[in-house]
N, C-alpha and C positions, 0 to 999 in steps of 0.2 A: 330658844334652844342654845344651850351651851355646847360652845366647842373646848370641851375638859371631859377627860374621862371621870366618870361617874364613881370608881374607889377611889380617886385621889380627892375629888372633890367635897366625899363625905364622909373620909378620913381623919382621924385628928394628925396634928400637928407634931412633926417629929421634936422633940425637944434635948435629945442628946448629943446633938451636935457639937464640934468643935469649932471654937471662934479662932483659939492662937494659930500659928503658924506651927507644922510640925515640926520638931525637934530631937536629936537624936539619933541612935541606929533603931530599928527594929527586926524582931526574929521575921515578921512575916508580912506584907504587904497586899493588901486584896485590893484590884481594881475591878469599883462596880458593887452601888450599894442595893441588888435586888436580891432575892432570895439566896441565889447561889453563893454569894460574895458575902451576905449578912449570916447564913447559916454555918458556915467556915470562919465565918471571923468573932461568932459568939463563942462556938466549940474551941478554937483555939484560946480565946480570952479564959476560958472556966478553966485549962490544961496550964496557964499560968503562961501566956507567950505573951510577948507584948505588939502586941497588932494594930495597926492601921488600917482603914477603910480609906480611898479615894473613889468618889463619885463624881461625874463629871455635871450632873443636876443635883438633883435633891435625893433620898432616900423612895424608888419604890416607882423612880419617874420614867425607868424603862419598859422592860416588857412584864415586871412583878406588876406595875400599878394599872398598866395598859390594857389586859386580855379582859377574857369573856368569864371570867371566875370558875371554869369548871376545874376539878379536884378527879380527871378521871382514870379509874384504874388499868393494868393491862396495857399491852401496845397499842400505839397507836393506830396504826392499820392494820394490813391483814395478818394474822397470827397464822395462819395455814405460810403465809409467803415467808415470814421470817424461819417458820421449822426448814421450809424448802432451799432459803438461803443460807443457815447458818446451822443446821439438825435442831432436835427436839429438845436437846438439854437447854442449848445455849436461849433459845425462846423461850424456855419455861424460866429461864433465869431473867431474860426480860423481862416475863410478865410479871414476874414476881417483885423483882427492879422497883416498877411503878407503884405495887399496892405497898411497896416498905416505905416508899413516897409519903407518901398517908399518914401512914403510920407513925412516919416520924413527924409530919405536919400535925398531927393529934398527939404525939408525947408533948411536942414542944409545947401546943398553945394550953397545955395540962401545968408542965411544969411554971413555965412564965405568967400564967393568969392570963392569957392573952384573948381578948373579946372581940372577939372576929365573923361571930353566927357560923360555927363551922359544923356543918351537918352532912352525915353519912347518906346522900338522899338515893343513891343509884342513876347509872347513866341509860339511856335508850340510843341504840343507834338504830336512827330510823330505814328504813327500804324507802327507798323512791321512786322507787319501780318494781317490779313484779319480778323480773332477774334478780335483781337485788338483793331480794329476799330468800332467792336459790341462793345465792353467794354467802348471806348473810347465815343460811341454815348453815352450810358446809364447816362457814368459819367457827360456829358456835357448838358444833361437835365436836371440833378440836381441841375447843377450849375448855366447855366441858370434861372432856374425858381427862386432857392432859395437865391441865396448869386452872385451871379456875372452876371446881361445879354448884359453887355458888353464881352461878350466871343461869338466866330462863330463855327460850325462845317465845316471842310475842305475836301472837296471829293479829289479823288487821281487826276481827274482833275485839279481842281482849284489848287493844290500843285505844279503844274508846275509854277507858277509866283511866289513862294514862296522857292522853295530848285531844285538843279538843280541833283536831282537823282530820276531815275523812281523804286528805292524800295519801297518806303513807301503807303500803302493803303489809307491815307487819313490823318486829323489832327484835334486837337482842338486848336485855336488861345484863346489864353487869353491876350489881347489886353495891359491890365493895367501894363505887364511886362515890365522892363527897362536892359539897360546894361551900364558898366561905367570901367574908368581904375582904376581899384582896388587897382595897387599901390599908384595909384596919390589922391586917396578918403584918403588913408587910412594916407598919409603922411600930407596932409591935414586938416585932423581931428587931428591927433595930435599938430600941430602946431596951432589949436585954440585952444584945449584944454588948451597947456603951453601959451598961450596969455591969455587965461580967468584967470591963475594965477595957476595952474597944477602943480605940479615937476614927472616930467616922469624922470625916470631913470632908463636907459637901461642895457643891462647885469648883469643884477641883481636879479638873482632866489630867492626865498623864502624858505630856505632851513628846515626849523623847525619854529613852533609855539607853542603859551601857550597862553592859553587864562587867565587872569587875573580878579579879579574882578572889576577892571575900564577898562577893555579892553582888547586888543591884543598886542600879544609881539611878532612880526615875525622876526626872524633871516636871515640877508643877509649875503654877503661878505664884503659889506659895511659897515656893524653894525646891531645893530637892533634897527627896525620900532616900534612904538610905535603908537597907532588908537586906534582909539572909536568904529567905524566899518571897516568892511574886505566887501570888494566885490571883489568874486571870477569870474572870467571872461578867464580861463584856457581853458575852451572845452577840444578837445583832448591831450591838452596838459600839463592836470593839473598833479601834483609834486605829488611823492608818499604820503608826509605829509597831503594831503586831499584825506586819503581812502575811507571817505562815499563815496564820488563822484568816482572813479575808479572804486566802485563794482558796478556800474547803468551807467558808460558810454564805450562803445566800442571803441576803434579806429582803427579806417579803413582809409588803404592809398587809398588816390585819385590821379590819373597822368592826366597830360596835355604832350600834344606838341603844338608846334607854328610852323608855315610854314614862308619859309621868307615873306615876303610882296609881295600880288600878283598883277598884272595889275587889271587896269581895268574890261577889259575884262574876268581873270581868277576870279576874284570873282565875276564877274555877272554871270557866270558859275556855279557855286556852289550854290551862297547864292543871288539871284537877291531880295529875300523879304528882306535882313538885318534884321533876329531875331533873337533872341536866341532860338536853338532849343536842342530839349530832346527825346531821342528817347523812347519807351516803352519796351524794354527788362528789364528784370530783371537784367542781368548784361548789361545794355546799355553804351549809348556814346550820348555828349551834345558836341555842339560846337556854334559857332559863328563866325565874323571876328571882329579884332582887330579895334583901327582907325588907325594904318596903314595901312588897310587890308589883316593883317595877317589872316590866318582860326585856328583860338583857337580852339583845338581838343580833348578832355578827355575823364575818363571814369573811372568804378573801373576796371582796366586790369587784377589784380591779387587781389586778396583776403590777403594782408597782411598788418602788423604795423608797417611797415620799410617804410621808405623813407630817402634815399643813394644813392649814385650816382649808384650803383651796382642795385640797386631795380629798380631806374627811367629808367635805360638804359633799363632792360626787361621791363619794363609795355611800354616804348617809342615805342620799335618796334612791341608790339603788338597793341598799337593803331594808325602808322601807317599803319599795314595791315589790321584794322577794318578802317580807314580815306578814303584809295584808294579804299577798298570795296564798301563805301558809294558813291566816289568822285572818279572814276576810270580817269579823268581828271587830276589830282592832283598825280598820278603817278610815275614824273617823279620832281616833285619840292621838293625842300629841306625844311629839318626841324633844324630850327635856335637853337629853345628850346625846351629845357624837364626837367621837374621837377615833384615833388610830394609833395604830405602834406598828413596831416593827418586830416580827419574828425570825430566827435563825435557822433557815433550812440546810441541813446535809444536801446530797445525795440521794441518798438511802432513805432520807429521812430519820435513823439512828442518831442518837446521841454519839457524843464521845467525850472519854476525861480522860485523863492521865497526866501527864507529863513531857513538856515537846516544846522547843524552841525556849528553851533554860527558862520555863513558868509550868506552872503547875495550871489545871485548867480545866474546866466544864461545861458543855455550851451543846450546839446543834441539836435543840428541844424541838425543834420544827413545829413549834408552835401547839404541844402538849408541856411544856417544862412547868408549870408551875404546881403539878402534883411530885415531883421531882429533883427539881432544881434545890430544894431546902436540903433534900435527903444527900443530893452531891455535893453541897457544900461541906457536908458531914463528912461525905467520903473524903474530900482533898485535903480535910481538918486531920482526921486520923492518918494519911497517907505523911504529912509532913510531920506527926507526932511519932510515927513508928509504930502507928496502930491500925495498918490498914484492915478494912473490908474487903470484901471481895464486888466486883461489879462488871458486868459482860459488858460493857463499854470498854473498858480498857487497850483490851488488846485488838478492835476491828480495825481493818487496816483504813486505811483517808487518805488516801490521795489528792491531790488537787482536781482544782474543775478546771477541765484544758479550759484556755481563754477567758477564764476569769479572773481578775486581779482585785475584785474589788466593789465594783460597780456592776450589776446584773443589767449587763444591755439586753440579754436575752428574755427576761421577764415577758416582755410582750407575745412573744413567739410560746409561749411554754402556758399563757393564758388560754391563747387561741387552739392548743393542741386540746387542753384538758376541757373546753369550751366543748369543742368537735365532739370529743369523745362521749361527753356528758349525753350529747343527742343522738350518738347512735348504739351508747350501750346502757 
């Protein structure tokens, strides 16, 4: 078993990197080479700006090349709660938010040739219980009527041509959802990016800044950067030098495993619909098959900010015994990979972008951003062009998290609540 995530490892090799040392001023400075930060720094390359990428790894090495590959549309949770918290326009414009995600994930990998197996397969959020599926109908009338009637309700019947396990109560298809190999998107994107005229340059943290009155002064290992603007594209992985954002984002590890590649036959057993599915626990599990057909199998296993081989090994075997739970078929077959990332949770769990502590910025995907995060690159690109979009993220308000600076001591506490709850609703 590999401890590497499974798209970086069958990824090709990024090859547009930069060896010299930067040089220069530049109009725009993106730190953070994952979708958000590569889809901002292509759009502003083709608008004629002269832009630098700083990644503090490799291209795609954070939570772009980390997750579970799904591409799914709609908010992430409940869409009855976001009309309750925010009215009907403002969640129809979320929902809409994520399937322009898409959208724009399908212009791009059109326009750049980009070979990625990105297919429109539809998501299933499964019921895990019989409640569940009360909750699940209510939320899918909403969504129906109001913001999506391309989505179906699935009885536990009809889920038999769709997943090849008789737990689940029943389902909501949201049709618009896609899947794609997230190392090969993400290797991809950057290598248009540095063709539109980009300088990505990897291993390269941002160690300290100064804002200036003509700009930004970011210090590397390299030297320092010099920009007009800073677009911050960190997520969970942003540097302690931008503490606004640390006190308002959480990070939570995410784990995967990868099965080897199954027959035919074993993954028509499992997965006969080919979607990406989600299950409804509070601490649930999402999987799909690879295009090998591997079964891509994740979940939050443990409630922690570590991901190390030591952390991936425990989250790996507890979600193989939540994988044979679901897939008691799947038993006796190995698992090739396992890895973990880190994901950026709100609050709210909402996104936010805008503009805030003198950088420009997109992040708190709470661990859906990768149908997304390309499409806000685009928004930060046109925001620093004078061409903005419009996007309901912008103006929600973000407070800080009382007692957070940084470091989620809370994590354990916030496992055990959603744990609880998991068994008595």
């Amino acid at each position: 078993m590999k401890f590497a995530a499974y798209w970086q490892d069958t990824a090709p090799a990024f090859t547009g990197g930069m060896t010299a040392a930067p040089s220069g001023r530049y109009d725009v400075a993106v730190i953070g080479a994952g979708f958000t930060g590569l889809g901002a720094a292509r759009r502003l390359a083709m608008e004629g700006r002269r832009v630098i990428v700083l990644e503090a790894g490799t291209v795609g090495s954070g939570a772009s090349g980390r997750n579970g590959g799904h591409l799914n549309n709609g908010v992430a949770h409940s869409f009855t709660g976001a009309v309750a918290a925010y009215g009907a326009e403002t969640a129809k414009a979320m929902y809409k938010a994520f399937d322009d995600g898409i959208s724009t994930i399908e212009r791009i990998i059109a326009e750049e040739g980009i070979a990625c197996d990105f297919r429109r397969s539809g998501k299933l959020k499964l019921a895990s219980k019989p409640a569940h599926y009360e909750a699940l109908a209510k939320n899918f009338e909403a969504i129906n009527r109001l913001a999506d009637p391309d989505t179906a309700l699935l009885s536990k019947a009809e889920l038999e041509q769709e997943v090849g396990s008789d737990i689940f109560h029943g389902a909501m298809l949201q049709k618009k959802s896609a899947m794609m190999h997230m190392g090969r998107f993400v290797v991809g994107l950057a290598e248009a990016a540095a063709r539109r005229g980009a300088e990505i340059h990897e291993t390269t943290p941002v160690t300290a800044r100064r804002q200036t009155a003509s700009g930004h002064e970011l210090e590397t290992p390299k030297g320092v950067v010099l920009a007009d603007k800073v677009v911050l594209a960190t997520g969970a992985y942003t540097p302690k030098t931008f503490g606004y954002f640390r006190r308002r984002i959480v990070p939570v590890g995410s784990f995967v495993i990868a099965t080897r590649p199954l027959s035919a036959e074993e993954a028509a057993s499992v997965m006969p619909g080919n979607r990406t599915c989600v299950t409804s626990l509070n601490v649930g599990n999402y999987f799909r098959l690879a295009p090998d057909n591997r079964l891509i199998f994740g979940g939050r296993a443990r409630f922690s900010a570590i991901s190390d081989q030591t952390s991936d090994q425990k989250s790996g075997s507890i979600l193989k015994a939540a994988m044979t739970g679901i897939f008691p078929q799947l038993s006796g077959v190995e698992v090739d990979y396992c890895w973990g990332g880190l994901v950026d949770l709100t609050r709210d769990r909402f996104p936010r972008a805008g503009e805030a502590d003198g950088v420009h910025f997109a992040m708190g995907y709470s661990g859906h951003g990768a149908q997304i995060a390309t499409h806000m690159g685009e928004f930060l690109a046109g925001k620093i062009l004078g061409k903005p979009t419009e996007t309901p993220w912008a103006n929600l308000p973000w407070p800080a998290i009382p007692g957070h600076i940084g470091q989620p001591w809370f994590l354990p506490f916030v496992g055990a609540y959603y744990r609880a709850k998991d068994l008595v609703s």
